[in-house]
GUFIMI-879454 format. One record per residue: residue number from 1; residue in one letter; chain; x, y, z of N, C-alpha, C in turn. Coordinates in steps of 0.001 Angstrom, whole numbers, always signed. Each point is the difference from the previous one (the first is absolute). Layout:
N
   nr  rest  kette     n.px     n.py     n.pz    ca.px    ca.py    ca.pz     c.px     c.py     c.pz
  NUM     A      A        X        Y        Z        X        Y        Z        X        Y        Z
...
! end
This chain:
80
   nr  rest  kette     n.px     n.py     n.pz    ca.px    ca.py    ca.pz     c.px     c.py     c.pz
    1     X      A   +84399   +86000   +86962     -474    +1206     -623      -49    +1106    +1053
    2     X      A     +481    +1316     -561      +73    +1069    +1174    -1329     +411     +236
    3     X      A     -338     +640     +853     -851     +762     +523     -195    +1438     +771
    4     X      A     -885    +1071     -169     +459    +1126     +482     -720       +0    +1269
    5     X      A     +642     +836     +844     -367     +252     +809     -606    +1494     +642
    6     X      A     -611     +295     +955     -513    +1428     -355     +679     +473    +1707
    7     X      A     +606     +404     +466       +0     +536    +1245      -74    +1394     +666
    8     X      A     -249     +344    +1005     -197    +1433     +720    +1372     +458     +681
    9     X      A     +883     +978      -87     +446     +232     +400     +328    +1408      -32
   10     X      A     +553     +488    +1658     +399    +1611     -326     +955     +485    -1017
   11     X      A     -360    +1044     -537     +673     +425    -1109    +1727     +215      +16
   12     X      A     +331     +556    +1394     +920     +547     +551     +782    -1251       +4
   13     X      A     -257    -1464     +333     +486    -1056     +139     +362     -522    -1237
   14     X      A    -1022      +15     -986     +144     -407    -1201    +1269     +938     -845
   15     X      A     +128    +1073     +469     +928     +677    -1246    +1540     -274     +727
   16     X      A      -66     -765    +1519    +1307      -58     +525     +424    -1432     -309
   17     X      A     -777     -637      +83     +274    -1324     -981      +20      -80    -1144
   18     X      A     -416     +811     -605     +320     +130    -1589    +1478     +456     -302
   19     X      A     +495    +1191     +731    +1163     +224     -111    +1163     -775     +645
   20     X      A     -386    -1006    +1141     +959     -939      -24     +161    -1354     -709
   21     X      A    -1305      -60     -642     +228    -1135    -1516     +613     +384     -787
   22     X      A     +323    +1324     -158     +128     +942    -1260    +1786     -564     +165
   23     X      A     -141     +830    +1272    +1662     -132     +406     +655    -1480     -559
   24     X      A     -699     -890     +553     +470    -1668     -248     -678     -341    -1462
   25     X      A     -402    +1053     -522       +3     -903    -1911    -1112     -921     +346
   26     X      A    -1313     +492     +761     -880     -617     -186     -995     +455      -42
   27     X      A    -1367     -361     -247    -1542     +722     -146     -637     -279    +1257
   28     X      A     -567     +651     +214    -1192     -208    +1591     -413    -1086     -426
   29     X      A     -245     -541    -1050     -914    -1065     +149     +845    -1453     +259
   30     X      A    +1454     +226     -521     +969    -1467     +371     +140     +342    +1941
   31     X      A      -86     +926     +418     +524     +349    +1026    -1371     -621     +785
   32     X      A    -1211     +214      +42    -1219     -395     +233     +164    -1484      +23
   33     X      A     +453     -681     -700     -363    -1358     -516     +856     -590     +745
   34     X      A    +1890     +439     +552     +573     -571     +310     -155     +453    +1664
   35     X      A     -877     +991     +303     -297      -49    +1707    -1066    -1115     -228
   36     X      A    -1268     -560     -865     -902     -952     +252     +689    -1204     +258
   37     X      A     +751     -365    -1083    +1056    -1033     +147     +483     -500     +904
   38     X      A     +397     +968    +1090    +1505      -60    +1061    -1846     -323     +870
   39     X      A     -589     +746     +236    -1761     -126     +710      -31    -1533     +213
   40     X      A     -468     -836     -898     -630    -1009      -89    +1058     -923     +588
   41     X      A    +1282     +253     -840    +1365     -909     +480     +283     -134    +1345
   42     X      A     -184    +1005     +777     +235     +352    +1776    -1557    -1096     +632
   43     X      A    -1084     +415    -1217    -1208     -578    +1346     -584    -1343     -906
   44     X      A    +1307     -875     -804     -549    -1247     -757     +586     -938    +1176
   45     X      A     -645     -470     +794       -8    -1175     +807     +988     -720     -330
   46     X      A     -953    -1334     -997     +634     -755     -980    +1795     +217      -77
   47     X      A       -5    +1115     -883    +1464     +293     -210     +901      -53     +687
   48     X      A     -100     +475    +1369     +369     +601    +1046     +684    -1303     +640
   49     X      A    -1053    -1118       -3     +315    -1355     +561     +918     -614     -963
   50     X      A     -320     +110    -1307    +1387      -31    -1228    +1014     +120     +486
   51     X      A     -128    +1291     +286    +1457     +294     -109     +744     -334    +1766
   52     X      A     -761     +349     +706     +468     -903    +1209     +694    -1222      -81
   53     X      A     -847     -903     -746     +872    -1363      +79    +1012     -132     -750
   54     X      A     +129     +930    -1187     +847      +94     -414    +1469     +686     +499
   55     X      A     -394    +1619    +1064    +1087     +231     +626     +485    -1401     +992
   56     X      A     -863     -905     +761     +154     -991     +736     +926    -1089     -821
   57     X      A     -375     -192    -1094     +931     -884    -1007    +1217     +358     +143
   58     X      A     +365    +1035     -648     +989     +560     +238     +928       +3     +964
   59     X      A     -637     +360    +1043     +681      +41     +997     +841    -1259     +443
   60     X      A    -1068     -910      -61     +649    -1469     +374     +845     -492    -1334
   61     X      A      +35     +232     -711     +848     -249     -907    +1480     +628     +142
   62     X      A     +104    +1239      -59     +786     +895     +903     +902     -476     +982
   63     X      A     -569     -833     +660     +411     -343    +1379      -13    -1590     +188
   64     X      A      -84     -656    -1175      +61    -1310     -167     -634     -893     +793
   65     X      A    -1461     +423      -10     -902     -209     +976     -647    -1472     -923
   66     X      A     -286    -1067     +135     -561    -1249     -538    -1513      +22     +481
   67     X      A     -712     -609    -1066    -1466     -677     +710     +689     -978    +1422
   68     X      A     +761     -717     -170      -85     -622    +1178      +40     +481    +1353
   69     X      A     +984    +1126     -206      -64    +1248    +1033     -756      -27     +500
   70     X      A    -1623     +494     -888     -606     +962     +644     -813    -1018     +369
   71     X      A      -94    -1221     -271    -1099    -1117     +259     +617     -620    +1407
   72     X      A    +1117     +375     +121     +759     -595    +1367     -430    +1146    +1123
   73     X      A     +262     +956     -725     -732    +1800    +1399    -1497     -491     +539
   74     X      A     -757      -51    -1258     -913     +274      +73     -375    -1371    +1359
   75     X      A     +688    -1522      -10     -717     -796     +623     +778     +130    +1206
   76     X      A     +888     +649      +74     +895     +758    +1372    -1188     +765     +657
   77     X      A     -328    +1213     -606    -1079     +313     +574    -1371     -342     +384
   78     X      A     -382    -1139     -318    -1335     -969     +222     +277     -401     +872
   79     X      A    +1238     -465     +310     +526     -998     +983     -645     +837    +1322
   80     X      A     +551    +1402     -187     -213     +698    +1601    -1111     +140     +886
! end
């Protein structure tokens, strides 16, 4: 369920973001919602580690990297 929000901002700011929502076919208020969005997404921990292992997946996949691989590195490096 949505919710409103009430915020302070200079006026001068507000009518220059209004006219570049305007420009892109959008309302201050989608434009608002999708800077909170991109907000939370940059400082969600959690996610962040998501998607890490997931670029990491990738990668080794990519590069035809095996669990055994990395279970062989990893006791390469214990060894030292």
């Amino acid at each position: 369920m949505a919710t409103q929000m009430i915020i302070r901002i200079e006026s001068s700011l507000k009518k220059k973001v209004s006219q570049l929502a305007k420009a892109e076919g959008k309302n201050l208020s989608q434009i608002v919602r999708e800077l909170l969005e991109k907000y939370t997404k940059e400082r969600d921990m959690g996610a962040y580690i998501d998607n890490l292992w997931g670029s990491i997946g990738k990668n080794f996949a990519q590069n035809n990297i095996s669990e055994a691989d990395i279970e062989k590195a990893i006791r390469q490096v214990r060894s030292n």
